[in-house]
PDB file of the backbone (N, CA, C, O) and the ligand in Angstrom, with CONECT records:
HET     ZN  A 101       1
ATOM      1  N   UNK A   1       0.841  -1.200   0.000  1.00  0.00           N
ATOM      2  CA  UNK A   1       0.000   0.000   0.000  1.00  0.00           C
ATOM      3  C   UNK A   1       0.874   1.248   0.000  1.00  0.00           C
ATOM      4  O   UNK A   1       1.875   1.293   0.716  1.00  0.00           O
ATOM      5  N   UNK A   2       0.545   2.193  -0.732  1.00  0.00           N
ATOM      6  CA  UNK A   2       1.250   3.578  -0.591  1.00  0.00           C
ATOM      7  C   UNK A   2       1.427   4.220   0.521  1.00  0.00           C
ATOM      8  O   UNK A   2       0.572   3.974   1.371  1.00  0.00           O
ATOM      9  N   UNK A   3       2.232   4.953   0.814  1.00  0.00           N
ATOM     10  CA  UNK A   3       2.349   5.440   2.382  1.00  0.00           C
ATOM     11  C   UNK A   3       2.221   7.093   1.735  1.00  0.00           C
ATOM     12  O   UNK A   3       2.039   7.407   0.559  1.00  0.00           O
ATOM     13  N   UNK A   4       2.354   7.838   2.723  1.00  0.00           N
ATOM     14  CA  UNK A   4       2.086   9.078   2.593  1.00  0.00           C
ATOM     15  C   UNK A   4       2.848   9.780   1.197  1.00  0.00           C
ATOM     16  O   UNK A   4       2.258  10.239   0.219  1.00  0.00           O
ATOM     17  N   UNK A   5       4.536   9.707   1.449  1.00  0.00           N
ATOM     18  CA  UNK A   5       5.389  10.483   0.168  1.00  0.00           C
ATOM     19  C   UNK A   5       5.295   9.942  -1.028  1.00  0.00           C
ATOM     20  O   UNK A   5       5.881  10.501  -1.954  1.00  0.00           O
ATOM     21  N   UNK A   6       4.455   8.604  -1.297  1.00  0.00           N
ATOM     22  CA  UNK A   6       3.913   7.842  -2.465  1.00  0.00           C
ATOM     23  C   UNK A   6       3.096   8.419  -2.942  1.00  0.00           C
ATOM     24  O   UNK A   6       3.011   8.236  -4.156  1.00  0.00           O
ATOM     25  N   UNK A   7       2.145   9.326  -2.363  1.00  0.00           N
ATOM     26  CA  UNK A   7       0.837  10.142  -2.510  1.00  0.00           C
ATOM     27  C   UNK A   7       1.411  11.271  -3.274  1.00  0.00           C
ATOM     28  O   UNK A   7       1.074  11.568  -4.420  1.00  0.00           O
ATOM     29  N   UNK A   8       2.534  12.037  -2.374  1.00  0.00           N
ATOM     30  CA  UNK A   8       2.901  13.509  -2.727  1.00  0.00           C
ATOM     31  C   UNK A   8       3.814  12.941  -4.211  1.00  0.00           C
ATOM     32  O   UNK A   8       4.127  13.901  -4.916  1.00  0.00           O
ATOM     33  N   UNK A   9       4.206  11.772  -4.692  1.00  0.00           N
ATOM     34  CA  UNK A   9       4.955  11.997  -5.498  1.00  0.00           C
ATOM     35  C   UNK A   9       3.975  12.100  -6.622  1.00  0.00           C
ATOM     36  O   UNK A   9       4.016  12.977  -7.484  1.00  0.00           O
ATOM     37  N   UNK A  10       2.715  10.735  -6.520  1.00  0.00           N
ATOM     38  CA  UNK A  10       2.229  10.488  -7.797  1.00  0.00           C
ATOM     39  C   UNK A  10       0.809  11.765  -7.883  1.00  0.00           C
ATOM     40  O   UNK A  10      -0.007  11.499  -8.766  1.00  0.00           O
ATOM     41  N   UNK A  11       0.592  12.702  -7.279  1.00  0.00           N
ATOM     42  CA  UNK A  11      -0.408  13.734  -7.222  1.00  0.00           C
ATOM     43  C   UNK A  11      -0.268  14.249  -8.388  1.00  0.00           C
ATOM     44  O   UNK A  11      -1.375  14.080  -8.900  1.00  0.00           O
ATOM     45  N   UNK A  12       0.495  14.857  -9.256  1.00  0.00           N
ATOM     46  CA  UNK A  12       0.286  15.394 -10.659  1.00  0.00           C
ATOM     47  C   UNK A  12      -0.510  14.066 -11.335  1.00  0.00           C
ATOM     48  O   UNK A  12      -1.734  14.069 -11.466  1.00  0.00           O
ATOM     49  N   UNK A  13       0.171  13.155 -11.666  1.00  0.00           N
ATOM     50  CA  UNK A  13      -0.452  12.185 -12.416  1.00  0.00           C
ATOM     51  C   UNK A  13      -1.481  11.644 -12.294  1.00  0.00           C
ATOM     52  O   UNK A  13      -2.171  11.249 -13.234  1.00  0.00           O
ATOM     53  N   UNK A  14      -1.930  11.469 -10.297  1.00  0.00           N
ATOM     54  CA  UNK A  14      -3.479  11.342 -10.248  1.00  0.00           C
ATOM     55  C   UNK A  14      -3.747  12.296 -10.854  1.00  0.00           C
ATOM     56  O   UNK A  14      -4.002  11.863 -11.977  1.00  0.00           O
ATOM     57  N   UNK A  15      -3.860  13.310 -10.862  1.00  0.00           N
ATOM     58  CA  UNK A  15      -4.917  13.963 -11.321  1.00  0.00           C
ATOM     59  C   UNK A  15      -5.006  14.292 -12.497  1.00  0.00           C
ATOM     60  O   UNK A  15      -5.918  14.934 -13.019  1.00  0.00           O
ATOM     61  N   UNK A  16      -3.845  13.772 -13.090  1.00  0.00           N
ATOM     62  CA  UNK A  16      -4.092  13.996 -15.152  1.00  0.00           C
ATOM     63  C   UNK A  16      -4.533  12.440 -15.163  1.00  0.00           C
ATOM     64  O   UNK A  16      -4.804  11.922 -16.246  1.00  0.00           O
ATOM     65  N   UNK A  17      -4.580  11.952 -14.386  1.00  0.00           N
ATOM     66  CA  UNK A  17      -5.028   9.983 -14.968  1.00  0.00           C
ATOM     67  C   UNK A  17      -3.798   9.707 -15.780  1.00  0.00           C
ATOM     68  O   UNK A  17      -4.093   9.562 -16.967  1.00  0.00           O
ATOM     69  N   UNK A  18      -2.908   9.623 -15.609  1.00  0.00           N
ATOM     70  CA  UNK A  18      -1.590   9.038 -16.120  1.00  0.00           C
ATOM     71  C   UNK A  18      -1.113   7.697 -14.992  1.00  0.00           C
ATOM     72  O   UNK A  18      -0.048   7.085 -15.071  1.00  0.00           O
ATOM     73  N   UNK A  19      -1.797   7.544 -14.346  1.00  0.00           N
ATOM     74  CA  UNK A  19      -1.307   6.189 -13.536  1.00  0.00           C
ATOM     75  C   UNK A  19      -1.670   5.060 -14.209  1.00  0.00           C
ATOM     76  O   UNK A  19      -2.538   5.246 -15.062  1.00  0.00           O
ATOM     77  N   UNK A  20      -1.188   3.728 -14.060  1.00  0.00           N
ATOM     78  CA  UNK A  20      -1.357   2.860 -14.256  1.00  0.00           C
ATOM     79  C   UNK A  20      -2.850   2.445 -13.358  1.00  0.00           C
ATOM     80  O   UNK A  20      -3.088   3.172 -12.394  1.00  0.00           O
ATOM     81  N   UNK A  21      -3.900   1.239 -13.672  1.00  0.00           N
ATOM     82  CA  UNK A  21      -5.234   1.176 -13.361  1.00  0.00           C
ATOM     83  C   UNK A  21      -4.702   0.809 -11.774  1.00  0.00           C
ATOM     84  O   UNK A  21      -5.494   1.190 -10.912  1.00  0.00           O
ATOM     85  N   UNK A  22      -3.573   0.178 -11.310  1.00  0.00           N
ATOM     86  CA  UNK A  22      -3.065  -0.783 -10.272  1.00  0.00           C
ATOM     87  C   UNK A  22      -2.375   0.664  -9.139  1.00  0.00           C
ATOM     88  O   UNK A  22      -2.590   0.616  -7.928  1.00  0.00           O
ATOM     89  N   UNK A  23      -1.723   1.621  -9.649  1.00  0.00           N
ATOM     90  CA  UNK A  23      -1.268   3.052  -8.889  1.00  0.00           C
ATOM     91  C   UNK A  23      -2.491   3.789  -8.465  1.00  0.00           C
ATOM     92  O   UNK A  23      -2.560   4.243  -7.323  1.00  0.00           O
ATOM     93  N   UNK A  24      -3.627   3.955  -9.469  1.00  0.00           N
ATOM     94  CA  UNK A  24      -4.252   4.745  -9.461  1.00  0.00           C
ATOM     95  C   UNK A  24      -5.152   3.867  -7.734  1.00  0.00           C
ATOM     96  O   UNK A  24      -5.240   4.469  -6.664  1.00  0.00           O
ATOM     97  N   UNK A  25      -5.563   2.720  -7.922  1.00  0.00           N
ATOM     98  CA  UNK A  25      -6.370   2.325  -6.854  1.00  0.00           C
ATOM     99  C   UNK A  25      -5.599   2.159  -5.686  1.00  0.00           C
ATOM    100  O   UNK A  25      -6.061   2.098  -4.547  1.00  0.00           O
ATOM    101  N   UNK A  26      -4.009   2.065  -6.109  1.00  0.00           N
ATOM    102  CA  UNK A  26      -3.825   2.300  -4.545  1.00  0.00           C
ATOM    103  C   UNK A  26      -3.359   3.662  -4.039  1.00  0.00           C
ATOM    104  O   UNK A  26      -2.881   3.868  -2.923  1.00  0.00           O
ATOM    105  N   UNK A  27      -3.568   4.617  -5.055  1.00  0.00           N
ATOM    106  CA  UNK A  27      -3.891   6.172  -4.908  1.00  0.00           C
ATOM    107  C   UNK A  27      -5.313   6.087  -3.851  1.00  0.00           C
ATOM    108  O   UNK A  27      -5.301   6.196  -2.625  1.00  0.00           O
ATOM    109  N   UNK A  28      -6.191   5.920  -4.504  1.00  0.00           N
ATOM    110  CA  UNK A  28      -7.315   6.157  -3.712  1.00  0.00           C
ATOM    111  C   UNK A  28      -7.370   5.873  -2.780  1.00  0.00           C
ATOM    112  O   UNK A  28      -7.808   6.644  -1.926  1.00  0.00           O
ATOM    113  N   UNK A  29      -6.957   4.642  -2.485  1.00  0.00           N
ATOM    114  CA  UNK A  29      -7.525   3.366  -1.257  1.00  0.00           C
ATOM    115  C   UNK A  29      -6.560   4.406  -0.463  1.00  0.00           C
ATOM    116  O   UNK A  29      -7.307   5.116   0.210  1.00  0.00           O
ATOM    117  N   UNK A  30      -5.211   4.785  -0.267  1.00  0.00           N
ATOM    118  CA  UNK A  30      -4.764   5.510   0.418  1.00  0.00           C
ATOM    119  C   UNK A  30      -5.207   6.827   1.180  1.00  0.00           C
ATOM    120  O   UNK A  30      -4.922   7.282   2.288  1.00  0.00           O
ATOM    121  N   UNK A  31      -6.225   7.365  -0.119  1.00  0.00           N
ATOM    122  CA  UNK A  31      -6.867   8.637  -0.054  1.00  0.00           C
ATOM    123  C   UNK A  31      -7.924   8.552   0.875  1.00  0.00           C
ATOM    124  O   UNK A  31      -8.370   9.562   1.419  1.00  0.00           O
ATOM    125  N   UNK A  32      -8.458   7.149   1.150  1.00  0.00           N
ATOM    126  CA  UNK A  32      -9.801   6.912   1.486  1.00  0.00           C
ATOM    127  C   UNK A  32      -9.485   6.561   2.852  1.00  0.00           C
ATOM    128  O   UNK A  32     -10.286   6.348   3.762  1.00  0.00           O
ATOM    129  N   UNK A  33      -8.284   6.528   2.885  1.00  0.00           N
ATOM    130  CA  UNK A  33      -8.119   6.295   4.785  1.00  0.00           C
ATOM    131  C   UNK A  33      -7.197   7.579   5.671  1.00  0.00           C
ATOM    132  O   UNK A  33      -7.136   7.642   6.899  1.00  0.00           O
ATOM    133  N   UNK A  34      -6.435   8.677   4.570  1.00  0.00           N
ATOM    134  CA  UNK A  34      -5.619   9.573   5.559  1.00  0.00           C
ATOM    135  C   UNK A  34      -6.284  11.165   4.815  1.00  0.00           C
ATOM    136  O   UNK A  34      -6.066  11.801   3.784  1.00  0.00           O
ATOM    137  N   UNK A  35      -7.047  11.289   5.838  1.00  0.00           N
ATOM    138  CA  UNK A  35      -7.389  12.885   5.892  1.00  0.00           C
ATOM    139  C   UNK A  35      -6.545  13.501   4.867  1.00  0.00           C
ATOM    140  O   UNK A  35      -6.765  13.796   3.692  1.00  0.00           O
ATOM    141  N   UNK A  36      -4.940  13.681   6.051  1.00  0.00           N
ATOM    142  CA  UNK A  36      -4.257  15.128   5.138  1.00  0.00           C
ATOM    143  C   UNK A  36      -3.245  14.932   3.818  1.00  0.00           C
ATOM    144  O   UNK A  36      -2.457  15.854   3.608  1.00  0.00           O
ATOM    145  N   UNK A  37      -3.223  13.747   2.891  1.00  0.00           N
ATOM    146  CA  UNK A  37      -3.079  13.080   1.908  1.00  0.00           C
ATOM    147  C   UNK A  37      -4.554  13.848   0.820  1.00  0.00           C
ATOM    148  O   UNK A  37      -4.377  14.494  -0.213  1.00  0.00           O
ATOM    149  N   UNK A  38      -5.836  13.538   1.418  1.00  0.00           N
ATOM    150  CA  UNK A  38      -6.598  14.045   0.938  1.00  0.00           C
ATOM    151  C   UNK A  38      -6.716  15.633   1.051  1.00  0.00           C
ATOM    152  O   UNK A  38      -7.027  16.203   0.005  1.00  0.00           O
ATOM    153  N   UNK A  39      -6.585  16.132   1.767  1.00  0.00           N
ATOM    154  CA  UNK A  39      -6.424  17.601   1.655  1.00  0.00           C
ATOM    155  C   UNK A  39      -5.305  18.101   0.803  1.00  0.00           C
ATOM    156  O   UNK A  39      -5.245  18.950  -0.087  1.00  0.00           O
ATOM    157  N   UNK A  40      -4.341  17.214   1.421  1.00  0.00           N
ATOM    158  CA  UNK A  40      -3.403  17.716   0.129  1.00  0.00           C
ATOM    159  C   UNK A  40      -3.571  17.413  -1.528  1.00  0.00           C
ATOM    160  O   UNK A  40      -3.255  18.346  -2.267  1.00  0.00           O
ATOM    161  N   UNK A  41      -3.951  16.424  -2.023  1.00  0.00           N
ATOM    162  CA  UNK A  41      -4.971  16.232  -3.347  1.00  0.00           C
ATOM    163  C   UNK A  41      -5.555  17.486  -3.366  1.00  0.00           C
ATOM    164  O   UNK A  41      -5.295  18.194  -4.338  1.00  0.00           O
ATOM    165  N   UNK A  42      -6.322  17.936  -2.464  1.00  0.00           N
ATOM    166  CA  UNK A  42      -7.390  18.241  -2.514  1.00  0.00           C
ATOM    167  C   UNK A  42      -6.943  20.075  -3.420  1.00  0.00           C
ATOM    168  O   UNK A  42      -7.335  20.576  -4.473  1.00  0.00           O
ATOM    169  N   UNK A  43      -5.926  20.584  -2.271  1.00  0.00           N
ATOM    170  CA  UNK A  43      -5.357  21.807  -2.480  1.00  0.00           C
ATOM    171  C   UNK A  43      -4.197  21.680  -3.691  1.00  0.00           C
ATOM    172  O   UNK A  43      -4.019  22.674  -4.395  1.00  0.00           O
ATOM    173  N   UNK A  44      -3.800  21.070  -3.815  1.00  0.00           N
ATOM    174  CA  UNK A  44      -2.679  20.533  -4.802  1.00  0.00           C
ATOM    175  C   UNK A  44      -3.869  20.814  -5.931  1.00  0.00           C
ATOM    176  O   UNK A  44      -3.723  21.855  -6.572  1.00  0.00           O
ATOM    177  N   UNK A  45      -4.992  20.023  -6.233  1.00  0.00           N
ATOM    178  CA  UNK A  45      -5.437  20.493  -7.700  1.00  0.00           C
ATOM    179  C   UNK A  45      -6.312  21.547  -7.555  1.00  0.00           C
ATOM    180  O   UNK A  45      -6.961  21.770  -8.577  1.00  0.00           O
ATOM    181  N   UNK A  46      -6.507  22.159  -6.760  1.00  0.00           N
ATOM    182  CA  UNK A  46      -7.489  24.046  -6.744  1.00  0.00           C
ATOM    183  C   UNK A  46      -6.203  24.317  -7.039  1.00  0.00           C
ATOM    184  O   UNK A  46      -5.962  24.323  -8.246  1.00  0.00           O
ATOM    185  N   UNK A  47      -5.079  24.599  -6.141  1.00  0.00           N
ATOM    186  CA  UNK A  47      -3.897  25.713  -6.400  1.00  0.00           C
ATOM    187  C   UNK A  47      -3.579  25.832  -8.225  1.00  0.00           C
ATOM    188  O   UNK A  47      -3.650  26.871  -8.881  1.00  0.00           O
ATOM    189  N   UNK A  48      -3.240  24.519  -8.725  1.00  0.00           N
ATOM    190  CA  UNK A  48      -2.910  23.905 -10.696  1.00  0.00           C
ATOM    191  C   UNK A  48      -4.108  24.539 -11.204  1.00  0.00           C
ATOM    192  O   UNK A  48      -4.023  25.157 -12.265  1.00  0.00           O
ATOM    193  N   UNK A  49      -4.883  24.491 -10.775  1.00  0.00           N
ATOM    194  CA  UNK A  49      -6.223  25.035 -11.678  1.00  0.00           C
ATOM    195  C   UNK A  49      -6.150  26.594 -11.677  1.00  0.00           C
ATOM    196  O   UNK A  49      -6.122  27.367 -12.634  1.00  0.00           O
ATOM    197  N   UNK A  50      -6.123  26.866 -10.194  1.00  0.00           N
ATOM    198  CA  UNK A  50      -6.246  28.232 -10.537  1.00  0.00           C
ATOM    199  C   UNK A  50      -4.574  28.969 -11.120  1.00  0.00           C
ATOM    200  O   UNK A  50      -4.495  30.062 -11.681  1.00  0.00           O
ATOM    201  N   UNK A  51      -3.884  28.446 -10.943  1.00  0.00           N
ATOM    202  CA  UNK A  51      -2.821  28.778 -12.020  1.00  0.00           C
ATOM    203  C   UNK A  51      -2.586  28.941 -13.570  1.00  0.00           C
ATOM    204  O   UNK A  51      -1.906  29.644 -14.318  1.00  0.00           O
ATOM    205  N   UNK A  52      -3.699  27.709 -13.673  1.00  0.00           N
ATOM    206  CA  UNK A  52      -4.202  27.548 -15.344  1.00  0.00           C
ATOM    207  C   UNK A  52      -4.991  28.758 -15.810  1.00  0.00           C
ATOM    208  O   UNK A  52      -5.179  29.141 -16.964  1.00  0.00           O
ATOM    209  N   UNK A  53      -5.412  29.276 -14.664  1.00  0.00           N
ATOM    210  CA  UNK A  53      -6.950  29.986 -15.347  1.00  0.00           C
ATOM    211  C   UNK A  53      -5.701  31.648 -15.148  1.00  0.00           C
ATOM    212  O   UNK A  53      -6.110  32.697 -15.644  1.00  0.00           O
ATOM    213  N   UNK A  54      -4.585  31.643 -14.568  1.00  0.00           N
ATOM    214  CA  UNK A  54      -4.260  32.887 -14.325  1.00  0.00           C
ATOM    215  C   UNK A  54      -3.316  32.775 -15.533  1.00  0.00           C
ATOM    216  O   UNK A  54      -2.729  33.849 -15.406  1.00  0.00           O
ATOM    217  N   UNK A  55      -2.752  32.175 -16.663  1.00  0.00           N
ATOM    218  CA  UNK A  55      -1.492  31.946 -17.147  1.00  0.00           C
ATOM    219  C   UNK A  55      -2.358  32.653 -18.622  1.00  0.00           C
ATOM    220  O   UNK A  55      -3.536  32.334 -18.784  1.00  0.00           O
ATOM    221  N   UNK A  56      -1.676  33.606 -19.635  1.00  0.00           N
ATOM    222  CA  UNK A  56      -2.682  34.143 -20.345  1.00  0.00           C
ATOM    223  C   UNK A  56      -2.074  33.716 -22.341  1.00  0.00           C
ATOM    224  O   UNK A  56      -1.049  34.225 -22.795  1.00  0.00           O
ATOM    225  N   UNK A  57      -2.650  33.095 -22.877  1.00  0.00           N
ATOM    226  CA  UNK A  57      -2.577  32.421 -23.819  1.00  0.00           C
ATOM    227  C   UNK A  57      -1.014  33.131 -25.109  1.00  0.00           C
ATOM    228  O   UNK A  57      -0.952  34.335 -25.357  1.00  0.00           O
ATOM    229  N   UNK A  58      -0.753  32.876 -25.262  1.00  0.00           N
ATOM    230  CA  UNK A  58       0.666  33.554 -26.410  1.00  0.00           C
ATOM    231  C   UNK A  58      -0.162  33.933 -27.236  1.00  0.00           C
ATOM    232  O   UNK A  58      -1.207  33.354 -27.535  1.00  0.00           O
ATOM    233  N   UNK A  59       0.368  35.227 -27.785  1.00  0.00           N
ATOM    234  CA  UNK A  59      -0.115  35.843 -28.576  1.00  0.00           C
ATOM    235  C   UNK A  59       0.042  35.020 -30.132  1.00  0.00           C
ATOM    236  O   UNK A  59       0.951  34.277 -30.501  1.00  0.00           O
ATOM    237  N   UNK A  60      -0.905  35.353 -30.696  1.00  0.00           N
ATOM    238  CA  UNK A  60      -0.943  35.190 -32.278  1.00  0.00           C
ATOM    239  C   UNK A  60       0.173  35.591 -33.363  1.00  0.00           C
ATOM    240  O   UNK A  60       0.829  36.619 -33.197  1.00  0.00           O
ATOM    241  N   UNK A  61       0.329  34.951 -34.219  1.00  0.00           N
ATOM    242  CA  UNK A  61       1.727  35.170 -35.240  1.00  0.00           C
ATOM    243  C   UNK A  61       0.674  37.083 -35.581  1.00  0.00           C
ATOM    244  O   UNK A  61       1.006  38.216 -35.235  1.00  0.00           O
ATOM    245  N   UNK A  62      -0.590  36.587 -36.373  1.00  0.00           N
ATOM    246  CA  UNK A  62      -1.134  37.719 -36.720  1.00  0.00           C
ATOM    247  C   UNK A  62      -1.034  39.054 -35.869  1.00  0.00           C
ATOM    248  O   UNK A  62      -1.044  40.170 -36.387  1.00  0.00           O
ATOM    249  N   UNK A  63      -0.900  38.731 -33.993  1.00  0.00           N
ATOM    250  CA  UNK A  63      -1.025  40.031 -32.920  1.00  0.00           C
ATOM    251  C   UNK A  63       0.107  40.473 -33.137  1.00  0.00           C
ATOM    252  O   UNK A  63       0.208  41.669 -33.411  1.00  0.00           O
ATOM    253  N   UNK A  64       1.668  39.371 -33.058  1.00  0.00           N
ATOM    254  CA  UNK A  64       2.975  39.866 -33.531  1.00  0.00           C
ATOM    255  C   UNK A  64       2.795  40.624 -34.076  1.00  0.00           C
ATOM    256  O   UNK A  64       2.709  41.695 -33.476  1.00  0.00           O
ATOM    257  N   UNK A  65       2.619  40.628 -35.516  1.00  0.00           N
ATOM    258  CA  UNK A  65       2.375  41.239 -36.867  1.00  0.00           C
ATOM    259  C   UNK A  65       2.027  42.571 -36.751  1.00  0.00           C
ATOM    260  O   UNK A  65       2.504  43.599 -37.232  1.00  0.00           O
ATOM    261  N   UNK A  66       1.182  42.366 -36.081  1.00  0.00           N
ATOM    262  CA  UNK A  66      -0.023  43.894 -36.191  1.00  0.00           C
ATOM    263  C   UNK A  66       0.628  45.323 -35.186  1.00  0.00           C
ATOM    264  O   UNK A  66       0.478  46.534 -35.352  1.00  0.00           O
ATOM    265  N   UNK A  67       1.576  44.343 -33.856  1.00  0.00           N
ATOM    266  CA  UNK A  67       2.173  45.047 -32.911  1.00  0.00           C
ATOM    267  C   UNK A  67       3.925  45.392 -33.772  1.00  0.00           C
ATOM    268  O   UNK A  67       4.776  46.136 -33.283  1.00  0.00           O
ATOM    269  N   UNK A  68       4.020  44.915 -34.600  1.00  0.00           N
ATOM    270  CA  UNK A  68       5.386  45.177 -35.118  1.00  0.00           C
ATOM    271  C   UNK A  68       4.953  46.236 -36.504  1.00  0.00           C
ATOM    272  O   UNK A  68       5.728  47.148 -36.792  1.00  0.00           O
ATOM    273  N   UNK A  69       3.559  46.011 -37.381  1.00  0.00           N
ATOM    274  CA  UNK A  69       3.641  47.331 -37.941  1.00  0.00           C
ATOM    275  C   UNK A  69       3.100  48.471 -37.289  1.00  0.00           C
ATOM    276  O   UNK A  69       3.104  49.535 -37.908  1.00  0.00           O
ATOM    277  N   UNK A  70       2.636  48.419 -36.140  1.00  0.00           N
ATOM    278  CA  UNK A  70       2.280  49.922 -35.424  1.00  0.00           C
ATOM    279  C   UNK A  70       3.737  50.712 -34.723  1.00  0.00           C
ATOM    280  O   UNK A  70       4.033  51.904 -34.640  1.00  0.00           O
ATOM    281  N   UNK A  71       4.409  49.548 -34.315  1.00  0.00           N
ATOM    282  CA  UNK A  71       5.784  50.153 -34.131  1.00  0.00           C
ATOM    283  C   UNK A  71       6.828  50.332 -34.874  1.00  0.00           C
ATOM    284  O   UNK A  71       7.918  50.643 -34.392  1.00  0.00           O
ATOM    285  N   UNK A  72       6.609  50.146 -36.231  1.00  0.00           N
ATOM    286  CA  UNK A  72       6.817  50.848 -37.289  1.00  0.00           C
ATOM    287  C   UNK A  72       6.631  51.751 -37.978  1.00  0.00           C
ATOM    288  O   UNK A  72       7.493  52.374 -38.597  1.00  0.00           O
ATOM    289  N   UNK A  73       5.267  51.980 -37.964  1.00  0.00           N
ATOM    290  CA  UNK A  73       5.039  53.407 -37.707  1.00  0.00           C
ATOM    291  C   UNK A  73       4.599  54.525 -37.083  1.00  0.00           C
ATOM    292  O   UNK A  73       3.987  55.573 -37.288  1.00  0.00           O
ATOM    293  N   UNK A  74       5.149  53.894 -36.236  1.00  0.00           N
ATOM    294  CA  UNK A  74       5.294  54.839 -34.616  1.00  0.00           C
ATOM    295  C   UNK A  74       6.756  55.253 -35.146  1.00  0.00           C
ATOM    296  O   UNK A  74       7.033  56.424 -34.887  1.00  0.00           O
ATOM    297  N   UNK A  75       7.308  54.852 -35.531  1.00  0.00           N
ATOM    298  CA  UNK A  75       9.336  55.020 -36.182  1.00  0.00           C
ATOM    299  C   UNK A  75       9.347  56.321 -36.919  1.00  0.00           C
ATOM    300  O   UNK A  75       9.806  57.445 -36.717  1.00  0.00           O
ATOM    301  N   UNK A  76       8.413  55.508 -38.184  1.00  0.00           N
ATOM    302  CA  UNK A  76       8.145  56.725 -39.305  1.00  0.00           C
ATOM    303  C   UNK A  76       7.941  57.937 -39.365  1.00  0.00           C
ATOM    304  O   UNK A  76       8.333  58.842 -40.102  1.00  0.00           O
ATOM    305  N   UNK A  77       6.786  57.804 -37.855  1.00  0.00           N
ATOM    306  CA  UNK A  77       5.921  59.138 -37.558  1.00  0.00           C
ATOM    307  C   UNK A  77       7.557  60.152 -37.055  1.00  0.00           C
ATOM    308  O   UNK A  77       7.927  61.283 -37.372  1.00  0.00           O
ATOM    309  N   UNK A  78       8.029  59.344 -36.383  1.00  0.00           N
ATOM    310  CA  UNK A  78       9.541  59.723 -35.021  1.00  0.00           C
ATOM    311  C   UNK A  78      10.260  60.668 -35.918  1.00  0.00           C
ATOM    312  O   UNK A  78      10.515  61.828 -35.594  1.00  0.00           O
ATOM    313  N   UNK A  79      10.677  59.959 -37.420  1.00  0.00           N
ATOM    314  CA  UNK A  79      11.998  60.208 -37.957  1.00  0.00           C
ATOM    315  C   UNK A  79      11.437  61.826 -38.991  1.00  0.00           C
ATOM    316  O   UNK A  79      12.261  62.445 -39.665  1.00  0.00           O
TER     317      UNK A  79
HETATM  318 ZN    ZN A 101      -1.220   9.996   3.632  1.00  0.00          ZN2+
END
């Protein structure tokens, strides 16, 4: 059975489902008997999520584009 630092290692992968069917249940079964294993799951995927939702997408080849001819002629206007 997994013991506690078995938990903290495989926590990314629980929660993308990248375990094997045999890790994953003794993920749980672990989960299902120690409180702060589960809290830590618990905060471990709110904290990833809300990181996801704060991280803000790369700009477009086209936004490049559009931000490199305005500062071009922002140049033009200069010279
Ligand atoms: Zn534990």
């Amino acid at each position: 059975m997994f013991k506690c630092k078995d938990i903290n290692h495989h926590t990314s992968d629980y929660l993308d489902k990248n375990l094997s069917l045999w890790k994953r249940m003794n993920v749980r079964l672990h989960l299902f008997m120690c409180g702060p294993c589960r809290d830590f799951v618990r905060q471990f995927g709110l904290t990833r999520s809300s990181l996801q939702h704060l991280s803000t997408p790369a700009p477009t080849d086209d936004k490049i584009d559009a931000a490199i001819a305005k500062l071009k002629a922002k140049v033009k206007e200069n010279q």
